[in-house]
DSSP file (Angstrom, degrees, kcal/mol; ACC not computed):
  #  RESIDUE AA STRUCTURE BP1 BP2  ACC     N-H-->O    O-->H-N    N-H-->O    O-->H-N    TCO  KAPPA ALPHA  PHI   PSI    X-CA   Y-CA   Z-CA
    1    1 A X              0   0    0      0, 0.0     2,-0.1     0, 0.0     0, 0.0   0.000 360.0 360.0 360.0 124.3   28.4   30.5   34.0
    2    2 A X        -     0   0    0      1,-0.1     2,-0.1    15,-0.0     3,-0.1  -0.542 360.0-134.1 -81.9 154.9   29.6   28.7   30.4
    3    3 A X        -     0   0    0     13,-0.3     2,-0.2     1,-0.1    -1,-0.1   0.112  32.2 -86.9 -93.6-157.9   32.8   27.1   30.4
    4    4 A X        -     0   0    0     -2,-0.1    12,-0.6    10,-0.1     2,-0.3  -0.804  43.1-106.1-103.4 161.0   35.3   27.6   27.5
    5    5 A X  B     -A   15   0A   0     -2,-0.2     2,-0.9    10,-0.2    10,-0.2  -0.614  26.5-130.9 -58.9 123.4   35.2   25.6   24.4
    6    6 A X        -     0   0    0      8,-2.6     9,-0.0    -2,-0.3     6,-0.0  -0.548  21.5-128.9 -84.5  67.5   38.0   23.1   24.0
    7    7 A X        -     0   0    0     -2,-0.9     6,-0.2     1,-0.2    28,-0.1   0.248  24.2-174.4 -25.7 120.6   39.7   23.3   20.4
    8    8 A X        -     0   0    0      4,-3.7     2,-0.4     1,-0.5     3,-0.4   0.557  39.1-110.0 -99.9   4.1   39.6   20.0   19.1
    9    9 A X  S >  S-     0   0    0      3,-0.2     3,-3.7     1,-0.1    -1,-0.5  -0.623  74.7 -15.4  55.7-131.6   41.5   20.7   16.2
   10   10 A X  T 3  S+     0   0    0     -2,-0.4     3,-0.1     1,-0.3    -1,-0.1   0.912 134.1  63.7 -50.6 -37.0   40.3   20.7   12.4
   11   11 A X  T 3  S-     0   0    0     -3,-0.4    70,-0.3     1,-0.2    -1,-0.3   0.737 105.8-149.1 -57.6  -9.0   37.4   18.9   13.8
   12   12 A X    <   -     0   0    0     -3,-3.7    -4,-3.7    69,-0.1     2,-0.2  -0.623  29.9  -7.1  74.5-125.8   36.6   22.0   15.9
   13   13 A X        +     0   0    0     -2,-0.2     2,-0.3    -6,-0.2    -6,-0.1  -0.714  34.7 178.5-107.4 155.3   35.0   22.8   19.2
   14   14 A X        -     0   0    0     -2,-0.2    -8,-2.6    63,-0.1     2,-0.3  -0.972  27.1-130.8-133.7 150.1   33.2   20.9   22.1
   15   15 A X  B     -A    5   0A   0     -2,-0.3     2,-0.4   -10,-0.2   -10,-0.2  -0.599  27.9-130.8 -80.2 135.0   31.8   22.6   25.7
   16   16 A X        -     0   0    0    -12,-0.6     2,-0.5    -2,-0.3   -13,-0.3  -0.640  28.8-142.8 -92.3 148.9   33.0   20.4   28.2
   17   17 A X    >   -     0   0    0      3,-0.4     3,-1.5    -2,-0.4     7,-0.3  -0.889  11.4-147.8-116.3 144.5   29.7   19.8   30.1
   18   18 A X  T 3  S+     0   0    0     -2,-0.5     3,-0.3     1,-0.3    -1,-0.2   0.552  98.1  66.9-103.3 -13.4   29.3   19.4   34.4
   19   19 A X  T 3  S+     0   0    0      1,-0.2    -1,-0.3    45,-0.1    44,-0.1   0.356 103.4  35.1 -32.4 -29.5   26.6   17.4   33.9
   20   20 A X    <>  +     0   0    0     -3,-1.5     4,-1.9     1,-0.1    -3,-0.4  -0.717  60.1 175.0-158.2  80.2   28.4   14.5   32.3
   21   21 A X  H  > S+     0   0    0     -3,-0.3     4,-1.7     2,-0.2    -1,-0.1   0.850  85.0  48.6 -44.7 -38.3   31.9   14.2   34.0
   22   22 A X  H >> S+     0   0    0      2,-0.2     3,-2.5     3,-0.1     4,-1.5   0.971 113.7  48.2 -71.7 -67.3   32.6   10.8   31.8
   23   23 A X  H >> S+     0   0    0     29,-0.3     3,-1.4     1,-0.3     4,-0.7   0.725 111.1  46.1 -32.0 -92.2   31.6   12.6   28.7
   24   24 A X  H 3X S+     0   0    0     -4,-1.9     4,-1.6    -7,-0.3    -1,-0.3   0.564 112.5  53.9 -11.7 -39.7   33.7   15.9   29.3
   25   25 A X  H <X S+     0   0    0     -3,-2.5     4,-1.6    -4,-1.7     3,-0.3   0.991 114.2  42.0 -71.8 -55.9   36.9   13.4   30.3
   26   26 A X  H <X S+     0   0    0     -4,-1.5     4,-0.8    -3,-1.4    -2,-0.2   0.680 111.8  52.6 -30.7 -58.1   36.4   11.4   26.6
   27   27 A X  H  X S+     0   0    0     -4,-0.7     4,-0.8     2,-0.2    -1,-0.2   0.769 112.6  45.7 -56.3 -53.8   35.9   14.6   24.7
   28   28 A X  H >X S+     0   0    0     -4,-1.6     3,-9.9    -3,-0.3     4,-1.0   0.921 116.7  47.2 -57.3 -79.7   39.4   16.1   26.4
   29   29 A X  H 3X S+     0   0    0     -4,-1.6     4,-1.3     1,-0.3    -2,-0.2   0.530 106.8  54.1 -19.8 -44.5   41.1   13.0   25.6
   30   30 A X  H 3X S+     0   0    0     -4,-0.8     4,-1.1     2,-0.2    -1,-0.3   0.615 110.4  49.7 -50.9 -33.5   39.9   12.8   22.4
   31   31 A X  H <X S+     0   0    0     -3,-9.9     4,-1.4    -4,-0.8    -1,-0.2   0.558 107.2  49.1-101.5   9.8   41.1   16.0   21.7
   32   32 A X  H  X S+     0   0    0     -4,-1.0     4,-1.3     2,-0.2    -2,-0.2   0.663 109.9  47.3-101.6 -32.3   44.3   15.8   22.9
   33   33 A X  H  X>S+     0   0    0     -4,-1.3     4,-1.9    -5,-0.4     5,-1.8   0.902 114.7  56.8 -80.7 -39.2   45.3   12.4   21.0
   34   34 A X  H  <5S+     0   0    0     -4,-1.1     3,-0.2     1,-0.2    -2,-0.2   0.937 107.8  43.6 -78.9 -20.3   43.6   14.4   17.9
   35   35 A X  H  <5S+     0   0    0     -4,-1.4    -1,-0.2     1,-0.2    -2,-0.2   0.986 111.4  53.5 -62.2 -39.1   45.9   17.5   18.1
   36   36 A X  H  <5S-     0   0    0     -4,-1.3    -1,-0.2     1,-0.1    -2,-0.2   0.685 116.6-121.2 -55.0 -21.9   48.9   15.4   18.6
   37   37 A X  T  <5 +     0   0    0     -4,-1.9     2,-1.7    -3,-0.2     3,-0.2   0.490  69.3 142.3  93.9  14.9   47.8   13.7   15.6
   38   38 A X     >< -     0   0    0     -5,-1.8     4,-1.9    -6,-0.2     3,-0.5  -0.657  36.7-177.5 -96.5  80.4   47.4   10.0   17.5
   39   39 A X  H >>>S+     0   0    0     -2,-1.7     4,-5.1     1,-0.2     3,-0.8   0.996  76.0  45.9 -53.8 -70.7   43.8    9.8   14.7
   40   40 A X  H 3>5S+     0   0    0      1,-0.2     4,-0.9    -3,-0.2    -1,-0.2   0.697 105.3  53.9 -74.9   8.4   42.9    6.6   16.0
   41   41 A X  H 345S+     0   0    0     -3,-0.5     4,-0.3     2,-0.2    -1,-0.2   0.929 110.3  53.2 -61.0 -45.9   43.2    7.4   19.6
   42   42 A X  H <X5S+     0   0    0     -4,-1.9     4,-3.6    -3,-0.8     5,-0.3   0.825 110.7  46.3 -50.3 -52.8   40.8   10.4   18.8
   43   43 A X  H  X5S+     0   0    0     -4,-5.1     4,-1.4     1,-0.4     5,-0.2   0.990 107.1  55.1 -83.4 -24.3   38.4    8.2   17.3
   44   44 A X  H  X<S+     0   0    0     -4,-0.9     4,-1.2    -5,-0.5    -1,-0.4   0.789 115.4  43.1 -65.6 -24.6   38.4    5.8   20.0
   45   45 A X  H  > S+     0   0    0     -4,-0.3     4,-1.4     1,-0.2     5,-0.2   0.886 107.3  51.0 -73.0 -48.5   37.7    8.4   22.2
   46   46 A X  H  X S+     0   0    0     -4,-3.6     4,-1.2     1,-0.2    -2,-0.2   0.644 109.2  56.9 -73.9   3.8   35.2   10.3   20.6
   47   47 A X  H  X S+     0   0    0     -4,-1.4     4,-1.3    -5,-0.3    -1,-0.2   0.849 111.9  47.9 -65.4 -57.7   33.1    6.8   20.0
   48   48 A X  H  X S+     0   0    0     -4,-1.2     4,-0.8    -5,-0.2    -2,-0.2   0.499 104.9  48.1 -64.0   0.7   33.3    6.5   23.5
   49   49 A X  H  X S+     0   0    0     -4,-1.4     4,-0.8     2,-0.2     5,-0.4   0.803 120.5  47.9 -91.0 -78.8   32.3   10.0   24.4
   50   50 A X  H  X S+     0   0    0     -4,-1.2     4,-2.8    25,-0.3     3,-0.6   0.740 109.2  51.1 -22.0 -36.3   29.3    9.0   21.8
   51   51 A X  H >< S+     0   0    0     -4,-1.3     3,-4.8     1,-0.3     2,-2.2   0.896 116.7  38.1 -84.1 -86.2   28.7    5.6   23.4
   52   52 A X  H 3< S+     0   0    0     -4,-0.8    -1,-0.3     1,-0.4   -29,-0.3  -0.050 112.8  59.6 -95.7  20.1   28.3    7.1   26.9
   53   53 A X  H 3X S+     0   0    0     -2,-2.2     4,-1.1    -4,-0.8    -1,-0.4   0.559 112.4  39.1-105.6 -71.9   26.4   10.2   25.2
   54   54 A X  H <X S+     0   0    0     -3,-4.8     4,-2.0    -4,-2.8     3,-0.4   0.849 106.9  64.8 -67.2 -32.1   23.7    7.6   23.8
   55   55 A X  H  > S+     0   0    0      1,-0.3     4,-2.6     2,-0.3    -1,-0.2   0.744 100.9  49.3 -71.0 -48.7   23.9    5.7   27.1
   56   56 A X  H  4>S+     0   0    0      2,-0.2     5,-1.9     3,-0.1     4,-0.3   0.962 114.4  47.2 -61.2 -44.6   22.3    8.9   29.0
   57   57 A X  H ><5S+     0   0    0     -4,-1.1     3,-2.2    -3,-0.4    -2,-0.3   0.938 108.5  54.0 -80.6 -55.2   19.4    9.1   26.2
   58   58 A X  H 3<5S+     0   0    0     -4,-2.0    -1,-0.2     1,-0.3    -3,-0.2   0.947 114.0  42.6 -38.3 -51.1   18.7    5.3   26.3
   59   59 A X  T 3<5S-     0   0    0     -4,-2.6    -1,-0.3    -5,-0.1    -2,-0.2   0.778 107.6-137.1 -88.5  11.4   18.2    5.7   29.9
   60   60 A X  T < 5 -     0   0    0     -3,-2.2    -3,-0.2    -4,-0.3    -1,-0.1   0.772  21.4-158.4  73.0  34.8   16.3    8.7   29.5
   61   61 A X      < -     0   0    0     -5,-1.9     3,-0.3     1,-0.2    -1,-0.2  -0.378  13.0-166.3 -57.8 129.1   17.6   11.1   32.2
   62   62 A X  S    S+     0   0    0      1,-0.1    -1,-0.2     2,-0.1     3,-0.1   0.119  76.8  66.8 -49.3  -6.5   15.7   13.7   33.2
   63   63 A X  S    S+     0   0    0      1,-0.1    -1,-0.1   -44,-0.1    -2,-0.1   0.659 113.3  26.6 -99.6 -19.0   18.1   15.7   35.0
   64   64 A X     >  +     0   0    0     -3,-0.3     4,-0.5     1,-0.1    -1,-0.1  -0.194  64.5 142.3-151.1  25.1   20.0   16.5   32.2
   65   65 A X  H  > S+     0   0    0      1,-0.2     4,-0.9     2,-0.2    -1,-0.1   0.389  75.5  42.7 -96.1  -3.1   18.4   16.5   29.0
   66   66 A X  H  > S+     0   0    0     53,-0.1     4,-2.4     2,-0.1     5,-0.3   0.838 113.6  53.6 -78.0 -50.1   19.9   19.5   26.9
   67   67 A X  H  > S+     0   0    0      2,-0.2     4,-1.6     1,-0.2    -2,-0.2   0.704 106.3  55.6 -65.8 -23.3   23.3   18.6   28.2
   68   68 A X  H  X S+     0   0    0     -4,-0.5     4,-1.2     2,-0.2    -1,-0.2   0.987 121.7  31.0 -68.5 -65.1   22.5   14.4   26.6
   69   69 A X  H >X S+     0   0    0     -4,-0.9     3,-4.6     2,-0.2     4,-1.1   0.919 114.6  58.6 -63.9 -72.7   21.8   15.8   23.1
   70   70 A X  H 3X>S+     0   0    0     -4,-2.4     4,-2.8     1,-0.3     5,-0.5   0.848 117.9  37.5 -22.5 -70.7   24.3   18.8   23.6
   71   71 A X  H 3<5S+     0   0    0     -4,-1.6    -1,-0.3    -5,-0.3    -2,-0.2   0.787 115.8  49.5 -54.9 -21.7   26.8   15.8   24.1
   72   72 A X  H XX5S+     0   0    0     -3,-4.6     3,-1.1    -4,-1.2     4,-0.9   0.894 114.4  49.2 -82.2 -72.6   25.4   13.4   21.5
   73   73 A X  H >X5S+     0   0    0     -4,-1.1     4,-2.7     1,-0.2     3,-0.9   0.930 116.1  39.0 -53.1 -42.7   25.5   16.5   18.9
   74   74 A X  H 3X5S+     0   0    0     -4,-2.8     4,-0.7    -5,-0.3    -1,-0.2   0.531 117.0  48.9 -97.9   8.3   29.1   17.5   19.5
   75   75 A X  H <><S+     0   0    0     -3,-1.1     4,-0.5    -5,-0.5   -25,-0.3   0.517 110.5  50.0 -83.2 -23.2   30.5   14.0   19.9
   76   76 A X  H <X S+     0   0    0     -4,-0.9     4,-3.1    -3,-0.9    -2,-0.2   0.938 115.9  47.6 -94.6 -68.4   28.7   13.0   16.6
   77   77 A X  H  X S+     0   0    0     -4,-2.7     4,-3.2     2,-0.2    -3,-0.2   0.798 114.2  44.2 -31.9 -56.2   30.5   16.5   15.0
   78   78 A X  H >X S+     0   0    0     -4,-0.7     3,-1.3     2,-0.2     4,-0.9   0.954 111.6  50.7 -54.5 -86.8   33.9   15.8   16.3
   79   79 A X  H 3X S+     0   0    0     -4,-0.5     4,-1.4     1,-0.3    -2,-0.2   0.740 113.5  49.4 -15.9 -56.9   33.9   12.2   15.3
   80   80 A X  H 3X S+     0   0    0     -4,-3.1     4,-2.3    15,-0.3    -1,-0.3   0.969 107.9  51.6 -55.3 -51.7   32.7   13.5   11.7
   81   81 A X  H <X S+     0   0    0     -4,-3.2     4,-1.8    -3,-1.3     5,-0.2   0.879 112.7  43.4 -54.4 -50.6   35.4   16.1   11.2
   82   82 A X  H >X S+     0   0    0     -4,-0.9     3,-3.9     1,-0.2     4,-1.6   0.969 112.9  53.3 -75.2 -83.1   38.4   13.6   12.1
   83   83 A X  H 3<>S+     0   0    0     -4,-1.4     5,-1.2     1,-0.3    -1,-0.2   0.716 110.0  46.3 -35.1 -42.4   36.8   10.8    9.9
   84   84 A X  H ><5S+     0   0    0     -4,-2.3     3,-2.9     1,-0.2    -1,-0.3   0.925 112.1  59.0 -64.2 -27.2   36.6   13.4    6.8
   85   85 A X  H <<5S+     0   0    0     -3,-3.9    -2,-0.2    -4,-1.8    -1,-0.2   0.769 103.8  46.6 -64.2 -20.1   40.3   14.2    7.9
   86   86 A X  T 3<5S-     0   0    0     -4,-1.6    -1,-0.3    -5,-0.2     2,-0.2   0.047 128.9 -94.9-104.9  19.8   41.3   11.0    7.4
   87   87 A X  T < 5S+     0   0    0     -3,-2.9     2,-2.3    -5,-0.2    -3,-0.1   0.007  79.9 125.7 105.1 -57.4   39.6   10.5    4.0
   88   88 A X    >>< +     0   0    0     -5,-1.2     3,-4.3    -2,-0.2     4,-2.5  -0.308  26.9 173.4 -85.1  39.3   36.3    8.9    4.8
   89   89 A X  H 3> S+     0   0    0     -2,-2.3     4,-2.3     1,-0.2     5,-0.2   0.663  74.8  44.6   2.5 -82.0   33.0   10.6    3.4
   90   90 A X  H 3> S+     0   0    0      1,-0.2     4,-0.5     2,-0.2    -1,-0.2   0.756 115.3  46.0 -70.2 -12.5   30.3    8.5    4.1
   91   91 A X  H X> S+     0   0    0     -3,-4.3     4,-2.4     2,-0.2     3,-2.3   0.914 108.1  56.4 -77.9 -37.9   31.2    7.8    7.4
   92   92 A X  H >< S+     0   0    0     -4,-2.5     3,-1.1     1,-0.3    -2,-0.2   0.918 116.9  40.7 -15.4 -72.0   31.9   11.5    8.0
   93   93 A X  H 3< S+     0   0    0     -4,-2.3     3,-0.5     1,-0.3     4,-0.4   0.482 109.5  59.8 -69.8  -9.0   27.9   11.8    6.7
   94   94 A X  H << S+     0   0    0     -3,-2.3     4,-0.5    -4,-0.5    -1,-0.3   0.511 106.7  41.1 -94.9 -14.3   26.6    8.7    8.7
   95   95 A X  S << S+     0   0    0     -4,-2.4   -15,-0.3    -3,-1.1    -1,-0.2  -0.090 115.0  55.6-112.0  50.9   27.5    9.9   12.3
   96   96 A X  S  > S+     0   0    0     -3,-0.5     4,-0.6   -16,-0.1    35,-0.2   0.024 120.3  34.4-122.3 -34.2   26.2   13.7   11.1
   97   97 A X  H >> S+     0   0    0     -4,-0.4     3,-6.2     2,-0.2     4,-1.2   0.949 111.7  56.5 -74.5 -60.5   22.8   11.8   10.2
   98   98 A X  H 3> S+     0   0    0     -4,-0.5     4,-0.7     1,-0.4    -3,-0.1   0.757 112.7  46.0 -11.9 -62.8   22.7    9.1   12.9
   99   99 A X  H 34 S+     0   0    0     -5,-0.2    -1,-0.4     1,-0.2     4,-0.2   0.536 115.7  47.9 -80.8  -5.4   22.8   12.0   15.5
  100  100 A X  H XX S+     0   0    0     -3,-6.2     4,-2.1    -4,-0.6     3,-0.9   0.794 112.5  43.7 -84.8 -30.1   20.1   14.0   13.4
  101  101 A X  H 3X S+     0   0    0     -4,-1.2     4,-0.8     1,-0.2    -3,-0.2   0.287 109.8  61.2 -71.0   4.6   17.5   11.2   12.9
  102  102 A X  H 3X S+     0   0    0     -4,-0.7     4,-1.1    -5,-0.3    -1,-0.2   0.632 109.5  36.1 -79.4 -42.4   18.2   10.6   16.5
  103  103 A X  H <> S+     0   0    0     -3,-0.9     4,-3.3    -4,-0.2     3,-0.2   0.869 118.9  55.9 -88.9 -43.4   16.9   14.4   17.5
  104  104 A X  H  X S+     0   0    0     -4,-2.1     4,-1.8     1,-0.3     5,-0.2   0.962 110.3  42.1 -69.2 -44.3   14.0   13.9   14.5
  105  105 A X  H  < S+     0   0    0     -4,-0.8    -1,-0.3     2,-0.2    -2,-0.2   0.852 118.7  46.4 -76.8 -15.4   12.7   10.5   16.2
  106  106 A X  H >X S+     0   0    0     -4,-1.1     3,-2.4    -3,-0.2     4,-1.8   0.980 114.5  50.3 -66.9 -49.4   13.0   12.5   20.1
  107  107 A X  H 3< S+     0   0    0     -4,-3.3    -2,-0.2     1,-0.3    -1,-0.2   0.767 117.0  37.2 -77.3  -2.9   11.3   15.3   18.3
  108  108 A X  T 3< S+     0   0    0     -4,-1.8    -1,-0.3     1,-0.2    -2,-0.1  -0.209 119.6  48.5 -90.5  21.7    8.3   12.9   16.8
  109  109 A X  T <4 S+     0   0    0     -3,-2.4    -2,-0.2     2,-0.2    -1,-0.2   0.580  99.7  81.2-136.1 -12.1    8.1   10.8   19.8
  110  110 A X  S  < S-     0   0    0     -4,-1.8    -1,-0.1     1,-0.3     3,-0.1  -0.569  84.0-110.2 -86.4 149.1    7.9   13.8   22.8
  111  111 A X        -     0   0    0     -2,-0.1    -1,-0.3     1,-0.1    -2,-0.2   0.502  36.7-100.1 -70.1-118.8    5.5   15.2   23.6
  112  112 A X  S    S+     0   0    0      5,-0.1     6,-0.5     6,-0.0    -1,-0.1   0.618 119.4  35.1 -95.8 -75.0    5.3   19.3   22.5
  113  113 A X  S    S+     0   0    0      4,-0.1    -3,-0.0    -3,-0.1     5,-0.0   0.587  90.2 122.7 -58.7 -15.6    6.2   20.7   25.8
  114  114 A X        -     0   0    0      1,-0.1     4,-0.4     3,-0.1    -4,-0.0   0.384  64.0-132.4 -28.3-173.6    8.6   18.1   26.9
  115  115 A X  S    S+     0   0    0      2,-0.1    -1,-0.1     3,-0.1    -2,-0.0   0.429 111.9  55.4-103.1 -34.7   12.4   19.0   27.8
  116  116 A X  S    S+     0   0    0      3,-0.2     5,-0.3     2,-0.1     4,-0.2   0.878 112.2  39.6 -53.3 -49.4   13.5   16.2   25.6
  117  117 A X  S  > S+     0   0    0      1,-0.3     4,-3.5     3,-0.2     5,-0.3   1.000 115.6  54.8 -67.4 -56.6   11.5   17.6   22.2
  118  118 A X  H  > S+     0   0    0     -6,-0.5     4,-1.3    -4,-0.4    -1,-0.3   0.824 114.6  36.7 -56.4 -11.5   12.5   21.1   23.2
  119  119 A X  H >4 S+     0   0    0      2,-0.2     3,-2.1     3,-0.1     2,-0.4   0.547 118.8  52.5-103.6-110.0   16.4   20.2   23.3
  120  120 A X  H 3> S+     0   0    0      1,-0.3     4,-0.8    -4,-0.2    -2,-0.2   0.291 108.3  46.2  -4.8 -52.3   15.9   17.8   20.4
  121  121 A X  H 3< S+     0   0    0     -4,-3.5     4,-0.3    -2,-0.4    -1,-0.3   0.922 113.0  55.1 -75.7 -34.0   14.4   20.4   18.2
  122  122 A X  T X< S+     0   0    0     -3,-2.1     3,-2.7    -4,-1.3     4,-0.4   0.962 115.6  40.4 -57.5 -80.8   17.5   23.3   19.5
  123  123 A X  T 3> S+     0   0    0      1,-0.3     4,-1.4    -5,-0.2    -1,-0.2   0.391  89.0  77.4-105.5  33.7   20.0   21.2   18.4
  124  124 A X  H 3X S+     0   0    0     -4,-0.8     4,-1.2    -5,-0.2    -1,-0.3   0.438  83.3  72.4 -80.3   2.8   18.8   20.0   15.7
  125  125 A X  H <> S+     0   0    0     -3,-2.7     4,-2.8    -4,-0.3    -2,-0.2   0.948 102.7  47.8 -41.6 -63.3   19.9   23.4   14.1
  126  126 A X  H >> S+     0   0    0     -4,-0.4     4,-1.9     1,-0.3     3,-1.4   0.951 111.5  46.5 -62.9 -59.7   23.4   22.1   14.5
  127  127 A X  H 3X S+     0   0    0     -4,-1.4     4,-2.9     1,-0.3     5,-0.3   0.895 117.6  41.9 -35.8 -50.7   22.7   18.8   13.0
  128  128 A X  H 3X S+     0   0    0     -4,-1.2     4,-1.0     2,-0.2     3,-0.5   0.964 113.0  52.5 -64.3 -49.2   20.7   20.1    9.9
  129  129 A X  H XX S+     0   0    0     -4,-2.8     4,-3.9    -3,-1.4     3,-0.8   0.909 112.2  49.2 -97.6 -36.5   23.4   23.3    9.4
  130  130 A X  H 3X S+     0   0    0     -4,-1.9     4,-1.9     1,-0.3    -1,-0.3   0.781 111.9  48.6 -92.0 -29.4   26.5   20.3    9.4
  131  131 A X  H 3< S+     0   0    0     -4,-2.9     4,-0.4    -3,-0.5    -1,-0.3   0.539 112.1  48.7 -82.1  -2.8   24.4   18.0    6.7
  132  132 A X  H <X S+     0   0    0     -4,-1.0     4,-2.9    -3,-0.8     5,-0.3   0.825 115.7  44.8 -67.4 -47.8   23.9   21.1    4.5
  133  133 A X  H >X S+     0   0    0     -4,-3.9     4,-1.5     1,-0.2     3,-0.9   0.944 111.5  49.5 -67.8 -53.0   27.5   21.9    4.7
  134  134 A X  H 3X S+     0   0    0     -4,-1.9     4,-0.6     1,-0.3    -1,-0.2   0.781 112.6  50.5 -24.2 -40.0   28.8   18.3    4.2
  135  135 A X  H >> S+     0   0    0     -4,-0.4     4,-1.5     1,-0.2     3,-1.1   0.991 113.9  41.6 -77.0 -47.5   26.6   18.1    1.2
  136  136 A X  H << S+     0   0    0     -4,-2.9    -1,-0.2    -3,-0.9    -2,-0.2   0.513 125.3  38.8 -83.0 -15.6   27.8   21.5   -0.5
  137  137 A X  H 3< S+     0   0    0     -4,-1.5    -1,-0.3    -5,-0.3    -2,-0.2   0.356 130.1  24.8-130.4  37.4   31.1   20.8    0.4
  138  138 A X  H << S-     0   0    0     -3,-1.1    -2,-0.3    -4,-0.6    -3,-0.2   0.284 104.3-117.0-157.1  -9.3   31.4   17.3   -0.2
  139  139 A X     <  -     0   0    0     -4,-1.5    -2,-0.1     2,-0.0    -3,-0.0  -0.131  54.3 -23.2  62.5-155.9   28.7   16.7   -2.7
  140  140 A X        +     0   0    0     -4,-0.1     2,-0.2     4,-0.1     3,-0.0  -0.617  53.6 179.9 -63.4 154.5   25.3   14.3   -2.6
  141  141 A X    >>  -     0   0    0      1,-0.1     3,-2.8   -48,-0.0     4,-2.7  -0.740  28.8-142.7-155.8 134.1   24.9   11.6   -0.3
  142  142 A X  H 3> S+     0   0    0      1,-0.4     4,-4.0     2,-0.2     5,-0.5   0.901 104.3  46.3 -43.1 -54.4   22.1    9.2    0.2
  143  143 A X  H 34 S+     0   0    0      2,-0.2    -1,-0.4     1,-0.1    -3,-0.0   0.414 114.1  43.2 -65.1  12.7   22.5    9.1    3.7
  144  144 A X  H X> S+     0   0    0     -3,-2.8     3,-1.8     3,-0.1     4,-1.3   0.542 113.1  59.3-136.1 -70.9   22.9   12.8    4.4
  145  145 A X  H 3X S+     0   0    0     -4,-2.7     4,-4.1     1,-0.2     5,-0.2   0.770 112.9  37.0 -17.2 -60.4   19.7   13.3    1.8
  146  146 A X  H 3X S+     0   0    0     -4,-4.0     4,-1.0     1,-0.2    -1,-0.2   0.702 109.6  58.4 -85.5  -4.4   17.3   11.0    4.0
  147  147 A X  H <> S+     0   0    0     -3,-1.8     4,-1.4    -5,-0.5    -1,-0.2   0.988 115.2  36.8 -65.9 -37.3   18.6   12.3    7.2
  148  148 A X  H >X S+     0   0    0     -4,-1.3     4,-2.9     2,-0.2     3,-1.4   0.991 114.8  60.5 -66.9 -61.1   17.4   16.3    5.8
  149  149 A X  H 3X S+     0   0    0     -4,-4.1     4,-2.3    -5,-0.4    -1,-0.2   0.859 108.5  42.4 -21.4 -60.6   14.3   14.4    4.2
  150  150 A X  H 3< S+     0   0    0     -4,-1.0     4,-0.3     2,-0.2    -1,-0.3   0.856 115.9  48.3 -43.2 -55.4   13.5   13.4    7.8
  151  151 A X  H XX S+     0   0    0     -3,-1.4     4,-1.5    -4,-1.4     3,-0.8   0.922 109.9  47.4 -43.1 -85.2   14.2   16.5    9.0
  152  152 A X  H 3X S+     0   0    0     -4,-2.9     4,-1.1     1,-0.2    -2,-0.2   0.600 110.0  54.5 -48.6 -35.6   12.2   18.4    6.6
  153  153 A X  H 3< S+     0   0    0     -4,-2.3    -1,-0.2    -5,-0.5    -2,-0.2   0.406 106.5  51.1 -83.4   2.9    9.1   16.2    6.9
  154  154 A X  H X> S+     0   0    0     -3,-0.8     3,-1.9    -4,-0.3     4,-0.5   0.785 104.9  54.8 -87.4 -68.7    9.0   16.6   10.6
  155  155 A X  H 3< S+     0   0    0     -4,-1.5     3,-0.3     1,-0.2    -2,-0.2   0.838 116.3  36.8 -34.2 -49.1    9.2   20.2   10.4
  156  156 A X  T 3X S+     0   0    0     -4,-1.1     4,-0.7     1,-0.2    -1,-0.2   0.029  81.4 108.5-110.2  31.8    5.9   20.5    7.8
  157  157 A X  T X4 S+     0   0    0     -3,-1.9     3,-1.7     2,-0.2    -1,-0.2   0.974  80.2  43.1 -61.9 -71.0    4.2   17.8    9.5
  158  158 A X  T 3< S+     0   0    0     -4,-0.5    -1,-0.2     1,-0.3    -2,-0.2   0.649 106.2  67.0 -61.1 -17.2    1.7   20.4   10.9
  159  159 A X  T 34 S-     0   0    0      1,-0.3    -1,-0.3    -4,-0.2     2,-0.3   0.723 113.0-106.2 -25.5 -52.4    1.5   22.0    7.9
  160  160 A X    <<  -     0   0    0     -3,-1.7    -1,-0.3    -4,-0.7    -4,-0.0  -0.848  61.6 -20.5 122.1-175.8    0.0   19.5    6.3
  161  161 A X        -     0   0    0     -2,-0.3     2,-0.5    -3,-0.1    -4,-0.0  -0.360  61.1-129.7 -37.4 136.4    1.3   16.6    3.2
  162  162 A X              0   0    0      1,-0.1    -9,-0.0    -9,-0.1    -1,-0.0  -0.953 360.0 360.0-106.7 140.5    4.4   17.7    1.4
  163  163 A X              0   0    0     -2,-0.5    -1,-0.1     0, 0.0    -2,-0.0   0.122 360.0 360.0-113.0 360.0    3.9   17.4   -2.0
């Protein structure tokens, strides 16, 4: 059974996840200082939802490995959305790449069948669809270019050279 989505405000939604109690506490908090409008409470939580997000992937759980990225992608998102609310582009577009060249080096380092590469490659959907929009609604940016580069050369890898 899925849980409900927690409006975080502008920044939008995250699934609070039973898998990662710490995470899921961070995430509320985080969205509760960012409706209230208390910004840098928000971001100090949602770094720490991140931190303890990356913290699962470093140590490589097994148990739990949709739910790591799931929490790594929608910690990465929130965190971007507040930062553009508050002004701040490129960071906006550094924690949307950072969390996709994070999924591109799981899915180039896993094997095929893993449980890490298959959750890496799902939600790297999200990552890739939030650096298109950033760019289109925000304009170029180097960092948001070489994360899709990445991206995109993973993807046509089997394919052959991209030319």
């Amino acid at each position: 059974m899925s849980q409900p989505s927690v409006d975080t405000g502008q920044s939008g939604y995250f699934v609070p996840l039973a898998a990662m109690p710490g995470w899921t506490q961070a995430m509320q908090q985080a969205s509760r200082a960012h409706r209230l409008g208390q910004v840098f409470q928000a971001m100090g939580f949602y770094h720490e939802a991140l931190g303890l997000a990356r913290d699962q992937l470093e140590a490589g759980r097994t148990d739990s490995e949709d739910a790591c990225l799931a929490a790594l992608v929608s910690s990465s998102l929130c965190l971007s959305g507040l930062q553009l609310e508050l002004g701040c582009r490129s960071q906006a577009a550094a924690a949307i790449a950072d969390a996709h060249t994070t999924l591109v080096r799981l899915i180039l380092g896993q094997p095929g069948a893993s449980a890490w590469r298959k959750a890496a490659v799902w939600h790297s959907r999200d990552t890739h669809d939030a650096l298109v929009n950033h760019w289109q609604a925000h304009g170029p940016d180097p960092v948001i270019e070489r994360a899709l580069r990445a991206g995109c050369l993973v993807m046509n890898a089997a394919a052959g050279p991209v030319h």
